[in-house]
C-alpha positions as CSV (number, residue, x, y, z in Angstrom):
1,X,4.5,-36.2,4.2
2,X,7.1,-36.0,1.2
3,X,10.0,-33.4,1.5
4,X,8.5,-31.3,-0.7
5,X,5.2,-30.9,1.3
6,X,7.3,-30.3,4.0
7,X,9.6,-27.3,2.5
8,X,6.0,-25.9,1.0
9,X,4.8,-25.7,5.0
10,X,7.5,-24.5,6.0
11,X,7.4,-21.4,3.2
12,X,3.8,-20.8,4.1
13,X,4.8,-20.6,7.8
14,X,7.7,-18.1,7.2
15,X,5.2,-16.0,5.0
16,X,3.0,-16.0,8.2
17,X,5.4,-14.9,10.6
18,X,6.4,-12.2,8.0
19,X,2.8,-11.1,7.4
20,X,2.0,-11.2,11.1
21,X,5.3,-8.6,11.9
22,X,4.5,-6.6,9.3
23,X,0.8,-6.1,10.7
24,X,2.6,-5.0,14.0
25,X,4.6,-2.6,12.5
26,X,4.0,1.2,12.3
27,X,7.0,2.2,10.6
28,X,8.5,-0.1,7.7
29,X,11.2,-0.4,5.5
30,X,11.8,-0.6,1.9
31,X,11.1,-4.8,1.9
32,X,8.3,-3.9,4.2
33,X,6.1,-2.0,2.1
34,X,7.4,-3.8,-1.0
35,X,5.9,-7.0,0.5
36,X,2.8,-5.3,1.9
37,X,2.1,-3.5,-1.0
38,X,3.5,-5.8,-4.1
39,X,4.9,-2.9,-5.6
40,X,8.5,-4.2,-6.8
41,X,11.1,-2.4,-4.7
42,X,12.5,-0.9,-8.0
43,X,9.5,0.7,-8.7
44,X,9.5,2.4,-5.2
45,X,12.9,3.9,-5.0
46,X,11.8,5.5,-8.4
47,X,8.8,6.4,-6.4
48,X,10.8,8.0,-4.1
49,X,13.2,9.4,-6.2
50,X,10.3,11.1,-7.4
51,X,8.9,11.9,-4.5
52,X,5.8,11.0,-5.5
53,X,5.3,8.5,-2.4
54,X,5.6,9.6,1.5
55,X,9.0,8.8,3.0
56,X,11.8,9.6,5.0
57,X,15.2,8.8,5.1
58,X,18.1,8.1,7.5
59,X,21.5,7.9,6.0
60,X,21.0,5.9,3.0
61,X,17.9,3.7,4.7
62,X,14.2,4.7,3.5
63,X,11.3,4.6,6.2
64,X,7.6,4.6,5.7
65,X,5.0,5.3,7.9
66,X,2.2,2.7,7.5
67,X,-0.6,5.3,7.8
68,X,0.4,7.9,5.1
69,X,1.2,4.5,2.6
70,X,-2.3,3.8,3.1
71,X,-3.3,7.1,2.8
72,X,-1.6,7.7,-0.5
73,X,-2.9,4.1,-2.1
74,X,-6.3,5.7,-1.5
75,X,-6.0,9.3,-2.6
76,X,-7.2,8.8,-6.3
77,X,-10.6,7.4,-5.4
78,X,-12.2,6.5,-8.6
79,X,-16.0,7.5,-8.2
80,X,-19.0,4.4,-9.1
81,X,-21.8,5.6,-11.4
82,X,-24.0,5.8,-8.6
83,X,-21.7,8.8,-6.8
84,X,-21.3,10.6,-9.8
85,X,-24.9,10.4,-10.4
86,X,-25.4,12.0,-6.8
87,X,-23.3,14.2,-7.9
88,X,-24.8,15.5,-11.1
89,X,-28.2,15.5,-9.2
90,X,-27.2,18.2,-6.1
91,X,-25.2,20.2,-8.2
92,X,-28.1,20.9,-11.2
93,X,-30.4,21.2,-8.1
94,X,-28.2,23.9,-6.6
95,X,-27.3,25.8,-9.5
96,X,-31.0,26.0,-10.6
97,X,-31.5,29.7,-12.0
């Protein structure tokens, strides 16, 4: 095995290990839910500078708790054709007249 195969193992392993914690973890930090997420860590302190994404903070260190992240990646469901067909169907059968 070359070097180079050997540095690429030992990348994917490190990922791993990292992937593995993070799975553990309830609460996570800024790097946490960048990595878990792939939303750049810029783009989350404006987030939270915004406050348009659950967190806390203590001192100058921003937590997140895993559930409400997943919680708010999820709150702007976009419907399928099939649920807003559903849709159209109770609501002309219930406002009949």
């Amino acid at each position: 095995m070359s070097e180079n195969q050997y540095d690429i193992l030992r990348q994917e392993i490190t990922e791993l290990k990292q992937y593995t914690l993070l799975a553990a973890k309830e609460v996570l930090n800024l790097n946490d839910v960048a990595l878990w997420t792939g939303i750049s860590k810029a783009h989350l302190y404006r987030l939270t500078s915004e406050q348009e994404i659950p967190h806390y903070k203590k001192g100058k260190n921003l937590f997140f708790k895993k559930s409400e992240i997943e919680e708010w990646m999820l709150e702007n469901k976009v419907l399928t054709k099939t649920e807003i067909e559903s849709m159209a169907v109770t609501h002309i059968v219930t406002h009949r007249r």
